[in-house]
C-alpha positions as CSV (number, residue, x, y, z in Angstrom):
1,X,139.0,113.2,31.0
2,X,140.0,116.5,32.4
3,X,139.7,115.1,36.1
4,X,142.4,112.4,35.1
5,X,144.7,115.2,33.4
6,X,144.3,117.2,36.6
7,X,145.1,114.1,38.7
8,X,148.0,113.7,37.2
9,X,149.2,117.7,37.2
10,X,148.7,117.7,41.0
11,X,151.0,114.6,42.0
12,X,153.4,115.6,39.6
13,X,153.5,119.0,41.7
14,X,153.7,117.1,44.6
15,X,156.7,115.1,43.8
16,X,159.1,117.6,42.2
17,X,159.0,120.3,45.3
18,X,162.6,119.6,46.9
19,X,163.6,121.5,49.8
20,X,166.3,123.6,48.6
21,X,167.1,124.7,52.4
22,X,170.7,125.0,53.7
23,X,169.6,125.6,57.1
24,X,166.8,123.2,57.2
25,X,167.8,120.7,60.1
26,X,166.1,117.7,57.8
27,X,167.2,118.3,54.7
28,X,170.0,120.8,54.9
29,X,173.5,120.6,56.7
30,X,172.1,122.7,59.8
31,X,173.2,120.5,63.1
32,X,171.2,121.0,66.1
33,X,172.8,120.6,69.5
34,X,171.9,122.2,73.2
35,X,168.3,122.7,74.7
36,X,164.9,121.3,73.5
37,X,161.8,123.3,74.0
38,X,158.2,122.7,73.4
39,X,155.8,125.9,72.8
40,X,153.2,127.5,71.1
41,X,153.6,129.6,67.6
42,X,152.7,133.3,68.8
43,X,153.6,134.5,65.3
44,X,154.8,133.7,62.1
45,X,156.9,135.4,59.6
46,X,158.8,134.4,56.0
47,X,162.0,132.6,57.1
48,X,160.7,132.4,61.2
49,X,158.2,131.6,63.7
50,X,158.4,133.3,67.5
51,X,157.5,130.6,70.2
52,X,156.1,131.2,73.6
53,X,155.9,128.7,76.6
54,X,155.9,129.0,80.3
55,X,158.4,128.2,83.0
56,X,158.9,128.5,86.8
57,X,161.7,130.9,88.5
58,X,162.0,131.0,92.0
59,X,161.7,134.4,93.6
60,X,164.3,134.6,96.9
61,X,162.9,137.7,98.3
62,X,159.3,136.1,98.4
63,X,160.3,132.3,98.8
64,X,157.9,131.4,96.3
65,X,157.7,130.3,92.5
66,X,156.4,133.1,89.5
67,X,155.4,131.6,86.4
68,X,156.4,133.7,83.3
69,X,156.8,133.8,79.8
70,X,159.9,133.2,77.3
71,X,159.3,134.1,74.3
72,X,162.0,132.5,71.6
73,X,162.5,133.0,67.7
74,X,163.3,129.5,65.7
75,X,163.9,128.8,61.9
76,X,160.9,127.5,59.9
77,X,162.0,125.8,56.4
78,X,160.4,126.6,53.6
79,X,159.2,122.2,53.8
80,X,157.5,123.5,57.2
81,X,155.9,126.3,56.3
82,X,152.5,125.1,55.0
83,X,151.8,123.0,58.4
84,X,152.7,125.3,60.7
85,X,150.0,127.8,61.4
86,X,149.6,130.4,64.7
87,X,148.6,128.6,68.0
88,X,150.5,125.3,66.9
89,X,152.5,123.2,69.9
90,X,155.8,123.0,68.3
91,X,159.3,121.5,69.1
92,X,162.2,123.9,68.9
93,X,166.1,122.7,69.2
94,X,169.2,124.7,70.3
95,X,171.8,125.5,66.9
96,X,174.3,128.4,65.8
97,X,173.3,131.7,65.7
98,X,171.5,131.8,62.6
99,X,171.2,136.1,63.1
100,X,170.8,138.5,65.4
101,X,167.7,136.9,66.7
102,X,167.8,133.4,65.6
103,X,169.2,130.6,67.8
104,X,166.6,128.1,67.2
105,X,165.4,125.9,64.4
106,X,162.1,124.2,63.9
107,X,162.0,120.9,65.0
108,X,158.2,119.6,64.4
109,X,154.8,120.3,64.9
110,X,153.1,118.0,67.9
111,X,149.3,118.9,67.5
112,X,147.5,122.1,65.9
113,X,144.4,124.3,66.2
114,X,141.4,122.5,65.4
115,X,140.0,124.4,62.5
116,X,136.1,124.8,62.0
């Protein structure tokens, strides 16, 4: 009896969570327009996550290619925070400047760590 009670606590919890979010791009009136990029989560924070992936610039003097790093800061909602985790490949979209560091906003998660 107190498995059926609990049962029915935890899909009640499920169903009332609402994301509240103004600058969710789902749920929230944030529109997303510009670049698309695809990255790894290299840290996460309350209201942000900082992605990291790898592109190719061309080097004049040398006449050759150098990979390096860019290393952007996107919104996370408060609906995506649970599923994303560090080392996650993510999508990222281009919006307004959110703040000072914020251009970004989480678009989803592709694949994650496998956990053990």
């Amino acid at each position: 009896m107190a498995k059926q009670k609990m049962k029915k606590i935890e899909k009640k919890e499920e169903v009332s969570f609402t994301c509240n979010d103004k600058d969710c791009p789902s749920h929230g009136g944030l529109k997303l327009r510009g670049r698309t990029f695809k990255g790894t989560v290299v840290s996460k924070h309350e209201k942000r996550i900082a992605v990291e992936f790898e592109r190719m610039i061309y080097i004049k003097k040398y006449e050759r290619y150098a990979r390096t790093k860019t290393k952007i800061h996107a919104r996370l909602p408060k609906c995506a925070e649970k599923e994303v985790n560090i080392g996650d490949l993510v999508r990222v979209k281009e919006c307004r400047p959110l703040s000072k560091i914020i251009h970004f906003a989480f678009l989803e998660k592709i694949n994650g760590v496998k956990e053990e």
